[in-house]
N, C-alpha and C positions, 0 to 999 in steps of 0.2 A: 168308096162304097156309098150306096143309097141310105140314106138315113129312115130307120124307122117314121118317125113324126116328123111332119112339116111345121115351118114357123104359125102357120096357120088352126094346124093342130092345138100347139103350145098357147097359143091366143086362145083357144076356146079352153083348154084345162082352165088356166088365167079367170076366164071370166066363170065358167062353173063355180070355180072354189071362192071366188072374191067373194066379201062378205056384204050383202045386199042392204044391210041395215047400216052399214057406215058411209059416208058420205066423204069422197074421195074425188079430187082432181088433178087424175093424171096428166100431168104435164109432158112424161116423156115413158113411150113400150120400147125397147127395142129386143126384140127375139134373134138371138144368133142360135148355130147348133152345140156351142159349150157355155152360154148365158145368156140369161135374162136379165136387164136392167130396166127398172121403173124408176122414177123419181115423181113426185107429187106432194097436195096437201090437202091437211084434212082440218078435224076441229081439233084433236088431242094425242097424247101423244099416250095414251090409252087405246084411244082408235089405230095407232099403227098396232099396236102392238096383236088388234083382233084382226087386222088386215094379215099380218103377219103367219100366225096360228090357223086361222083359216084357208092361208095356201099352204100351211105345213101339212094340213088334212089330205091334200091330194100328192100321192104316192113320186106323180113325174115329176115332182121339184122336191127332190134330193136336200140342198142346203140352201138356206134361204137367211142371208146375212144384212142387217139394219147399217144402211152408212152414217152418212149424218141426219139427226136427227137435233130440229133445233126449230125456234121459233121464229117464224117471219118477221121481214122488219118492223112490220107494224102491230107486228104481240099479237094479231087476231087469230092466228092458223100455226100448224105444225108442220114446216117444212120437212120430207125426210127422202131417202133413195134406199133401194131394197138392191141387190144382189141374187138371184136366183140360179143355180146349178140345175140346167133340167137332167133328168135321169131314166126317160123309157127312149 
C-alpha cells in the first residue's frame, strides 16, 4: 500500500511542532514509515522535556518516548534521543 505521508511530510510536522525557543542540535533524524528517531543536545534537561511536549502537540506523532537522557562528557550539554511513533 501507498502510505498516506511521506518521510518528507513527517520532516515538516517535525519542524512545525519543534519548539523555536529551545536551542537544539540535532545530531541524528531518521524518518522511517513505523518511526522516528532523533538523537541530539541541548542546554537542559528541561529543554528536552519542552522539545518533547511540544511535539506531543501535533496529532501525527502518536508516542513519543525519552531514551537516554544524560549529561555530556564535559557537564556543558544534555545529551538525549527521542523515539517517535508517527500516526497519520
Amino acid at each position: 500500500s501507498i502510505p498516506t505521508n511521506s518521510a518528507f511530510d513527517y520532516f515538516m510536522f517535525f519542524s512545525d511542532a519543534f519548539p523555536q525557543e529551545v536551542d537544539v542540535n540535532i545530531r541524528t533524524l531518521e524518518i522511517g514509515d513505523k518511526k522516528i528517531r532523533m538523537e541530539g543536545e541541548t542546554d537542559s534537561f528541561e529543554s528536552v522535556d519542552r522539545v518533547v511536549n511540544s511535539l506531543k502537540k501535533n496529532n501525527c506523532f502518536k508516542d513519543i518516548t525519552k531514551g537516554k537522557v544524560k549529561k555530556s562528557p564535559d557537564g556543558k550539554k544534555i545529551d538525549f534521543d527521542l523515539s517517535i511513533t508517527p500516526s497519520c
